[in-house]
N, CA, C and O atoms as a MOPAC input file, in Angstrom:
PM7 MOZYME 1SCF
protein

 N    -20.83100 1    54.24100 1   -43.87600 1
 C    -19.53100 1    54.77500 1   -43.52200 1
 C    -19.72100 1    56.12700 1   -42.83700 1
 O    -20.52100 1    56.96400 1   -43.25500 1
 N    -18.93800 1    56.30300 1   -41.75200 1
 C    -19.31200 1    57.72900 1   -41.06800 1
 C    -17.94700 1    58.68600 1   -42.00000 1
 O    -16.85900 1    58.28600 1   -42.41500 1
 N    -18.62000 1    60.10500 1   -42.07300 1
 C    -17.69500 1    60.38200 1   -42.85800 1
 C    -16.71000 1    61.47800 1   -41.74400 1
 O    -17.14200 1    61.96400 1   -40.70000 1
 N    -15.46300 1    61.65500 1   -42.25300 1
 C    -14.49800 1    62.36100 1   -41.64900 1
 C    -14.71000 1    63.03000 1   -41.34700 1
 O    -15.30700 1    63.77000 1   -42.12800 1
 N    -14.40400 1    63.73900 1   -39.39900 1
 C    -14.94600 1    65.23500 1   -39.29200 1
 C    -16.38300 1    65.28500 1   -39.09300 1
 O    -16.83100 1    66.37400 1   -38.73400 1
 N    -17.21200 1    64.30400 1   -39.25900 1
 C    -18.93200 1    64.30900 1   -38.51000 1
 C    -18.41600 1    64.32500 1   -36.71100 1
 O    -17.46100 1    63.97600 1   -36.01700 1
 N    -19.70800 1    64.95000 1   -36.58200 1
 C    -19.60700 1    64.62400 1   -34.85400 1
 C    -21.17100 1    64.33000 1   -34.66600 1
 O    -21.99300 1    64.47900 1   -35.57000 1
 N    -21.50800 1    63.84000 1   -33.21200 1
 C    -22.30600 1    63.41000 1   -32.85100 1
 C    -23.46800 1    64.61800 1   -32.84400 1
 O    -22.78100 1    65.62900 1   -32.69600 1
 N    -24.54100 1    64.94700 1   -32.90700 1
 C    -25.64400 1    65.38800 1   -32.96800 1
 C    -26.49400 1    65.93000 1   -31.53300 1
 O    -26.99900 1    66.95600 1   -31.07800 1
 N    -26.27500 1    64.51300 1   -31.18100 1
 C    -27.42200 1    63.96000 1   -30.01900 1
 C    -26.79800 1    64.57000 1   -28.29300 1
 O    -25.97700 1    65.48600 1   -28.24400 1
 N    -27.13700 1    64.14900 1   -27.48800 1
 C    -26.92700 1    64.34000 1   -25.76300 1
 C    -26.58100 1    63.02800 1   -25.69000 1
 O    -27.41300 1    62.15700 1   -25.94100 1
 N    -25.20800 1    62.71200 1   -25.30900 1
 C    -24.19300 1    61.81500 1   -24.78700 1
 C    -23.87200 1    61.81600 1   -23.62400 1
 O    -23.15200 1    62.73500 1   -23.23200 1
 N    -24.49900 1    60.32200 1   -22.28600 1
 C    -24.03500 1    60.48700 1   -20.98900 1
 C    -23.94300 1    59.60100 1   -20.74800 1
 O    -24.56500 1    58.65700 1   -21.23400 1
 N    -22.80600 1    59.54800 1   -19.56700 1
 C    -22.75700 1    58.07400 1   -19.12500 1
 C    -24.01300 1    57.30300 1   -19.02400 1
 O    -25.19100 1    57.59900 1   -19.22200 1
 N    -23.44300 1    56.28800 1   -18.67800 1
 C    -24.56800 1    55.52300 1   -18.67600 1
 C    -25.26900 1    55.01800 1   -17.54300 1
 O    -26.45200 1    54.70600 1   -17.40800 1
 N    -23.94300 1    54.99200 1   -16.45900 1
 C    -24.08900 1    55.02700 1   -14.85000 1
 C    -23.89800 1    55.94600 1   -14.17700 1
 O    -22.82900 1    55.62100 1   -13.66200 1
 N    -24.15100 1    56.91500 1   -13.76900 1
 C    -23.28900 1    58.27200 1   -13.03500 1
 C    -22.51300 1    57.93800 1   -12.05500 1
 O    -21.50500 1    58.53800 1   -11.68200 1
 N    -23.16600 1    56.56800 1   -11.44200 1
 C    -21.83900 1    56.09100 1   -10.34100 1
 C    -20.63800 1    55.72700 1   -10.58000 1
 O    -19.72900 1    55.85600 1    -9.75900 1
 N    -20.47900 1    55.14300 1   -11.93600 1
 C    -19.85300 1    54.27600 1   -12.39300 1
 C    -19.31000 1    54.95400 1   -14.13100 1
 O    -19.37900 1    54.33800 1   -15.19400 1
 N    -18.72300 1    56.57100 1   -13.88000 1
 C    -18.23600 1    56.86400 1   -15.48800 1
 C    -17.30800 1    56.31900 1   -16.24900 1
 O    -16.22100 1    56.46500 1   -15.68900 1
 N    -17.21200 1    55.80200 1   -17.18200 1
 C    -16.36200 1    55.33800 1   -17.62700 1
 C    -16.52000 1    54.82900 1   -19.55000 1
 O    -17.26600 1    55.05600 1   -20.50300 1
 N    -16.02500 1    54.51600 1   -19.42200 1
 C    -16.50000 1    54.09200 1   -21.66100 1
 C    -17.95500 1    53.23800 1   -21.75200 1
 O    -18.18500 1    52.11200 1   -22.19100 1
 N    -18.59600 1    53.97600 1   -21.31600 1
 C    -20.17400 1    53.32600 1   -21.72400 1
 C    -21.45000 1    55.05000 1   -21.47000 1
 O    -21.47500 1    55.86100 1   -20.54500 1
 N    -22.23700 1    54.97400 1   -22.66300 1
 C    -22.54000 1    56.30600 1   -23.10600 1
 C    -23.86700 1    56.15900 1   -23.33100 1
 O    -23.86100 1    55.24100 1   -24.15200 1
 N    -24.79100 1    56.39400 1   -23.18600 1
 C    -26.43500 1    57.00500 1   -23.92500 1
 C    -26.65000 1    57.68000 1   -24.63400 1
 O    -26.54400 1    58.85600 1   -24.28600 1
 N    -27.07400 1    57.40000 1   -26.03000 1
 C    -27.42700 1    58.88800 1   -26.87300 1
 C    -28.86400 1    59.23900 1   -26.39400 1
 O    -29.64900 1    58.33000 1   -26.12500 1
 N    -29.14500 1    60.28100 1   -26.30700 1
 C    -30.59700 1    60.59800 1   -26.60200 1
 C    -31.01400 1    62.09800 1   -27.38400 1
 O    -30.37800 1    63.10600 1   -27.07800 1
 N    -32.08900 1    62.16700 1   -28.38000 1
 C    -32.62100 1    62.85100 1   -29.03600 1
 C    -33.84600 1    63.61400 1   -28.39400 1
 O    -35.01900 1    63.48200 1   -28.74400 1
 N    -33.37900 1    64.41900 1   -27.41100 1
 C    -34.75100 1    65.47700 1   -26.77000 1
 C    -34.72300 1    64.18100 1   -25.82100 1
 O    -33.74100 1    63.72300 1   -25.23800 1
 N    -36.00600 1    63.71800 1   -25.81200 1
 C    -36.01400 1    62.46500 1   -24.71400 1
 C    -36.04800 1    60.91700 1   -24.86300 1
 O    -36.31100 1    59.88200 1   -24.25100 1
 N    -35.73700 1    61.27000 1   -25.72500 1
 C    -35.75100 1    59.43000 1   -26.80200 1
 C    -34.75800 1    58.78800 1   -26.43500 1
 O    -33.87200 1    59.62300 1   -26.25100 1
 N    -34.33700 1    57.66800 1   -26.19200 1
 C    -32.84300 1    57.16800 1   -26.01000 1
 C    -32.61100 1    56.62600 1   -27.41200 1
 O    -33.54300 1    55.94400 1   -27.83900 1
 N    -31.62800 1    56.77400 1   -28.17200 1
 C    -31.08300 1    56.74400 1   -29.84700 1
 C    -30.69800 1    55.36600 1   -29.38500 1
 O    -31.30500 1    54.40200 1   -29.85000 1
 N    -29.50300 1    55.15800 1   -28.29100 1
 C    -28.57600 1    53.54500 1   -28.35100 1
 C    -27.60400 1    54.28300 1   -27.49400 1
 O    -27.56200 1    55.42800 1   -27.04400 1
 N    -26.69100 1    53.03100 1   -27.41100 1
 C    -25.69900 1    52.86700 1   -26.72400 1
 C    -24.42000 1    52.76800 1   -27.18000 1
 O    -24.28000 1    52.41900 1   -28.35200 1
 N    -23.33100 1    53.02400 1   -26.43800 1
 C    -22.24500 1    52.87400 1   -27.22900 1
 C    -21.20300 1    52.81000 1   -25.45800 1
 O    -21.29500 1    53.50200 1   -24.44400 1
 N    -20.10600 1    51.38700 1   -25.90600 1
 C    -19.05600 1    51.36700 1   -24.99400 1
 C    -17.99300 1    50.63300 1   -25.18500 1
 O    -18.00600 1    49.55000 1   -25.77000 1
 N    -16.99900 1    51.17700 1   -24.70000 1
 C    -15.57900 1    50.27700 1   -25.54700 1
 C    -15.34400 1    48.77900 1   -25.03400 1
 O    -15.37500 1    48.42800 1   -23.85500 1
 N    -15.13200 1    48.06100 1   -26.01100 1
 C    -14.81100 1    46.89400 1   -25.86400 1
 C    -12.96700 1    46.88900 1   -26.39000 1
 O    -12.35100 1    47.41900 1   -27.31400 1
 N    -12.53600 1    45.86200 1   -25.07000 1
 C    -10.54900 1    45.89700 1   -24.96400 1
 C    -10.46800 1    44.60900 1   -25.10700 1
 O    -10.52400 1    43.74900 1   -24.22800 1
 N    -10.25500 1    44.41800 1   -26.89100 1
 C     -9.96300 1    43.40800 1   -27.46900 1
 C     -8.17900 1    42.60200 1   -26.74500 1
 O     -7.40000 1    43.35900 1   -26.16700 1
 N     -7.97100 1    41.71100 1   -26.85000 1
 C     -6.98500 1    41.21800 1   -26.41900 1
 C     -5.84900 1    41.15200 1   -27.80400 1
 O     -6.08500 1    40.45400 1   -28.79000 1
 N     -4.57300 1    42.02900 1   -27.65800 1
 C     -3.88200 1    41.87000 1   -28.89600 1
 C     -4.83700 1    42.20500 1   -30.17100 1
 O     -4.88000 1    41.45700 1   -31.14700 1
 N     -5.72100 1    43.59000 1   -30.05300 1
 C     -6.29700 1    44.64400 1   -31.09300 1
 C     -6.83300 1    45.60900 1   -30.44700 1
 O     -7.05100 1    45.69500 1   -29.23800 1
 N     -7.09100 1    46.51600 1   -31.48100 1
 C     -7.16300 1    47.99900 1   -31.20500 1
 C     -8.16700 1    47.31100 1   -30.47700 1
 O     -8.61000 1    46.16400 1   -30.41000 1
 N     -8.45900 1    48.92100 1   -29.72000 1
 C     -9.88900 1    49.00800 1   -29.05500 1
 C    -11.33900 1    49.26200 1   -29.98800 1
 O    -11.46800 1    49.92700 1   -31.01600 1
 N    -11.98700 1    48.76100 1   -29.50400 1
 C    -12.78300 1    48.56900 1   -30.82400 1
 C    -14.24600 1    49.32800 1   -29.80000 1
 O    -14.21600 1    48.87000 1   -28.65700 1
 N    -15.21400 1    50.15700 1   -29.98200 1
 C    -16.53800 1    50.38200 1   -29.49100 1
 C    -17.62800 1    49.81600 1   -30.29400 1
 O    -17.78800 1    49.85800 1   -31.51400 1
 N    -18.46700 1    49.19000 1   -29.23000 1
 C    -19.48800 1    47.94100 1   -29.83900 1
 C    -20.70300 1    49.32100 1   -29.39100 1
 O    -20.59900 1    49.92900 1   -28.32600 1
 N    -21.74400 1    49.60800 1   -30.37300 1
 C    -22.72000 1    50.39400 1   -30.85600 1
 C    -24.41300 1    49.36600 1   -30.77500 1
 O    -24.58700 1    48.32800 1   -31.41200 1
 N    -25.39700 1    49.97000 1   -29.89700 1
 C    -26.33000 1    49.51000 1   -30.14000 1
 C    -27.57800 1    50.65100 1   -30.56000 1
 O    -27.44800 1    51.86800 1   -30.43700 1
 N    -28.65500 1    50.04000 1   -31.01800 1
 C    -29.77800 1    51.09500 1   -31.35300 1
 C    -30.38400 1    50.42100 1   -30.36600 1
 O    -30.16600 1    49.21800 1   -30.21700 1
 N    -31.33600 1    51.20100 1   -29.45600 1
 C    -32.32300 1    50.92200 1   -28.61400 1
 C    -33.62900 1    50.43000 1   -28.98200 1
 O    -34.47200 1    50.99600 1   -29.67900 1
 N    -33.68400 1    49.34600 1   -28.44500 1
 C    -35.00400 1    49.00100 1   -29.64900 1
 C    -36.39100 1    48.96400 1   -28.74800 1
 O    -36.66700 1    48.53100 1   -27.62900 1
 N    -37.18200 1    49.68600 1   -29.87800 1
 C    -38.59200 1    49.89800 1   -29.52400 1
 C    -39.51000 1    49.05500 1   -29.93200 1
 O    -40.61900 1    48.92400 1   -29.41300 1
 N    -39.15100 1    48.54100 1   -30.73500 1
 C    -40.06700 1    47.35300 1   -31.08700 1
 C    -40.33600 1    47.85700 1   -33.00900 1
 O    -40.99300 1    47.22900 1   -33.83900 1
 N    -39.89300 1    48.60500 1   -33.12300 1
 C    -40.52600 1    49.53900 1   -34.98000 1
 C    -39.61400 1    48.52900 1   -36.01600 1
 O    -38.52500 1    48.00100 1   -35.78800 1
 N    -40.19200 1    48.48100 1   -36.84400 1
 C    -39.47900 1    48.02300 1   -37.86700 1
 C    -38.00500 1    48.54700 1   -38.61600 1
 O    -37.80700 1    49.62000 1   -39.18700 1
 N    -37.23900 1    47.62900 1   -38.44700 1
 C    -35.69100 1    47.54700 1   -38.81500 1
 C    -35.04400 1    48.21800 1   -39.89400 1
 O    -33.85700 1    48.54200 1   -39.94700 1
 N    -36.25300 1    48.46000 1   -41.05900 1
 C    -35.97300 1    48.63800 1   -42.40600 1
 C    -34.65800 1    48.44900 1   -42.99300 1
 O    -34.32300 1    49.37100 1   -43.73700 1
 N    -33.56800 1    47.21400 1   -42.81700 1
 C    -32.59800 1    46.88000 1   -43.56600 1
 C    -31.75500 1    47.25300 1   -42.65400 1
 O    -30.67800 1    46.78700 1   -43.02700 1
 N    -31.57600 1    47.89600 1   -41.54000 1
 C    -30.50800 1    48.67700 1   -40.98700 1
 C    -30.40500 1    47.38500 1   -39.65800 1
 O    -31.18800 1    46.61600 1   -39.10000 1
 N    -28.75300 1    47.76600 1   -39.58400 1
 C    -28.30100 1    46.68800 1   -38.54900 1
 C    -28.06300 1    47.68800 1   -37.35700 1
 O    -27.43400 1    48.74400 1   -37.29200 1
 N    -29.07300 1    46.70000 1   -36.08800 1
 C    -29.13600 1    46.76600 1   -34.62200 1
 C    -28.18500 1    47.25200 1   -33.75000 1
 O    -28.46500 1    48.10000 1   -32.90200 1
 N    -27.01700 1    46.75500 1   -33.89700 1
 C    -25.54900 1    46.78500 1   -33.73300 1
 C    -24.53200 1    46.42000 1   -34.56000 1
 O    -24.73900 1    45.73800 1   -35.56400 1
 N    -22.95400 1    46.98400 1   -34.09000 1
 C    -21.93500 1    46.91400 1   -34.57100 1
 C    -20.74200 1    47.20100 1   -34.18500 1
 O    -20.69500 1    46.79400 1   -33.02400 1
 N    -19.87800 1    47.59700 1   -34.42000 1
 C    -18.70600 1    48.08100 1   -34.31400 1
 C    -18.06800 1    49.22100 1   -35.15900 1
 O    -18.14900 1    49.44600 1   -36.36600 1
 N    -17.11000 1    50.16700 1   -33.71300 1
 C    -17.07500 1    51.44200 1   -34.59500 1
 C    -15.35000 1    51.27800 1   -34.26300 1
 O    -14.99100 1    50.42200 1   -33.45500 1
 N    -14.18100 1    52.30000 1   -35.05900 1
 C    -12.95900 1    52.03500 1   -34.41400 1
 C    -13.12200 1    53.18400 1   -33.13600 1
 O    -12.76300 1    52.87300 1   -32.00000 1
 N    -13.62400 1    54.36000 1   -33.39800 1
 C    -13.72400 1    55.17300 1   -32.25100 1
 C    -14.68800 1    55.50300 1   -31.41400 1
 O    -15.48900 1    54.87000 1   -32.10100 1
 N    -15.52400 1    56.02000 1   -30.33500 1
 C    -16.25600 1    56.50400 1   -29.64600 1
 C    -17.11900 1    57.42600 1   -30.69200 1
 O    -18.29100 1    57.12400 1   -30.91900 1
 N    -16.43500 1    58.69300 1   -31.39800 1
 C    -17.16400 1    59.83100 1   -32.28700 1
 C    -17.97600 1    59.15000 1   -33.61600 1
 O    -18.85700 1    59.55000 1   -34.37700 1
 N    -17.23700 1    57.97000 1   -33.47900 1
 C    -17.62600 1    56.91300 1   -34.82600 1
 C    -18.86900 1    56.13800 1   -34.76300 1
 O    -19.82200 1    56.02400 1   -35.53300 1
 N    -18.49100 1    55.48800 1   -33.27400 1
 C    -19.87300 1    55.12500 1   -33.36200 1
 C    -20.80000 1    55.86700 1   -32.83500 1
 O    -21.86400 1    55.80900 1   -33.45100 1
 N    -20.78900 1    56.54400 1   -31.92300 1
 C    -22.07200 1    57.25200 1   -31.88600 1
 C    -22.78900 1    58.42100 1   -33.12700 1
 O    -23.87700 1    58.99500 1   -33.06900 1
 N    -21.89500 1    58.48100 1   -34.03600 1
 C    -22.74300 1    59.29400 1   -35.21200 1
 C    -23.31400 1    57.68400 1   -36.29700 1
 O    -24.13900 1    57.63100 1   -37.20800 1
 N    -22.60300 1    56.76900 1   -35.78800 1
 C    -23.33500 1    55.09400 1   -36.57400 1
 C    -24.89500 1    55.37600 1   -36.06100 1
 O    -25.79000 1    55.85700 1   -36.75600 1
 N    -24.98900 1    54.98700 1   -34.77200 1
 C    -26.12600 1    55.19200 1   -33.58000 1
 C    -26.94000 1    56.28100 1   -34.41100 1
 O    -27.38900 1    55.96500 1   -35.51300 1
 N    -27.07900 1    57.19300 1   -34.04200 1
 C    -27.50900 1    58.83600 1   -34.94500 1
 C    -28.02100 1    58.67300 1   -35.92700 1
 O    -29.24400 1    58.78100 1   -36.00800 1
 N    -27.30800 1    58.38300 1   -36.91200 1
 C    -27.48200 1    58.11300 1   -38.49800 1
 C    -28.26800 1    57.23900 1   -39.02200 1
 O    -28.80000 1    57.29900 1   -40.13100 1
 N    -28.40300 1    55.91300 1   -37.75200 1
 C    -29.01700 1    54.82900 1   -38.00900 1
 C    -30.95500 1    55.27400 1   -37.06700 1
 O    -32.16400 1    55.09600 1   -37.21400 1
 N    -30.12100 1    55.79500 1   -36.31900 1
 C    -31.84500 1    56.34700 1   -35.52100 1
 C    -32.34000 1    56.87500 1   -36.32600 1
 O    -33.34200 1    56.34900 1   -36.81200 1
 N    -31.76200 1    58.45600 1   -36.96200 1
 C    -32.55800 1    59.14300 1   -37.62200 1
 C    -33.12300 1    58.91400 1   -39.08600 1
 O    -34.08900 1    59.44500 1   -39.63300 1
 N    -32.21100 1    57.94400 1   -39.56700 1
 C    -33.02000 1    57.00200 1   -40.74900 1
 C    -34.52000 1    56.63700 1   -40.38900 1
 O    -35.56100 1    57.21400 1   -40.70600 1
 N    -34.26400 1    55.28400 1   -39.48600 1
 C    -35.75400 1    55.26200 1   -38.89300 1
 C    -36.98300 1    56.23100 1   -38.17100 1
 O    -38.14600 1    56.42600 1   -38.52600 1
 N    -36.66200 1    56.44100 1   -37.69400 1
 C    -37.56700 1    57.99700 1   -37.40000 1
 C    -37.65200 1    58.58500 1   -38.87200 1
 O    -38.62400 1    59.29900 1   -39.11800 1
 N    -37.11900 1    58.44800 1   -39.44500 1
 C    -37.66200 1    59.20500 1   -41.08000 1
 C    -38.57500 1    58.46000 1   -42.08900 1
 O    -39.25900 1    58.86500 1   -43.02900 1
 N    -38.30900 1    57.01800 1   -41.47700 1
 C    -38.70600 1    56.14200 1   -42.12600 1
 C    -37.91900 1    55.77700 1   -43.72600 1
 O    -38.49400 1    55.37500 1   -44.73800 1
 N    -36.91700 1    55.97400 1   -43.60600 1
 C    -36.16200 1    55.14700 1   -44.49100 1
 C    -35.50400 1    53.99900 1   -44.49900 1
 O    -35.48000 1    53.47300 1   -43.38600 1
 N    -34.94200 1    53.39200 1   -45.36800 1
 C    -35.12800 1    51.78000 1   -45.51500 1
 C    -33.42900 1    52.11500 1   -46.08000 1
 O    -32.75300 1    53.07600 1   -46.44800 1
 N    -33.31200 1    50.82200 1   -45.89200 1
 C    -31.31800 1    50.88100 1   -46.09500 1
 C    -30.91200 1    50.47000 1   -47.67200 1
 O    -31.36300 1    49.42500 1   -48.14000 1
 N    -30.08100 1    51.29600 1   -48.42900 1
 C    -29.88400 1    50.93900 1   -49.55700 1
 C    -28.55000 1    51.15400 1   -49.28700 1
 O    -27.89400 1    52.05400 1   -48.76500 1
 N    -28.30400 1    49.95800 1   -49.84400 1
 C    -26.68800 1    49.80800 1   -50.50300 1
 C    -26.06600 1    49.67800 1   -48.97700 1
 O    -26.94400 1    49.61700 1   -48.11700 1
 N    -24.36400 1    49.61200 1   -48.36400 1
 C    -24.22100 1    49.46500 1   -47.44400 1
 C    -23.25200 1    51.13500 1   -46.75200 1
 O    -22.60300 1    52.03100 1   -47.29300 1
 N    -23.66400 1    50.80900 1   -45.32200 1
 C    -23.23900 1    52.15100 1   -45.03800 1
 C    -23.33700 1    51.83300 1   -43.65900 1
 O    -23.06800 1    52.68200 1   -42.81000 1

């Protein structure tokens, strides 16, 4: 769960410079963390679909992608879920 009032951490940019619009890059110094861009559900909120960039490292319990209700939401998902791995922690309980 991201908690109320977190913000993102990381360097957030489009993802196309030609092309700005609801699709974002996190990156950590020079790492790319994941992705994040809104998806316009038909008859529901707008919903942003969240990915971790994958390097090939082990998953440790934590899910790849998801869904956030806002932009600030998911990219601290993204964040939270990178910097787990880079720490090397393993997922307990759900979050």
């Amino acid at each position: 769960m991201v908690i109320s009032g977190e913000t993102p951490r990381g360097r957030w940019r489009h993802s196309w410079k030609e092309k700005p619009g609801d699709d974002f890059i996190g990156f950590h110094g020079d790492v790319c963390m994941g992705r994040i861009f809104k998806i316009d559900l038909t008859g529901s909120d707008e919903r942003w679909y969240w990915l971790i960039a994958a390097d090939g490292s082990p998953r440790r319990g934590w899910p790849a992608a998801g869904y956030e209700a806002s932009a600030r939401s998911a990219a601290c998902r993204v964040e939270r879920i990178y910097f787990a791995l880079v720490a090397g922690t393993g997922r307990i309980g759900v979050g």
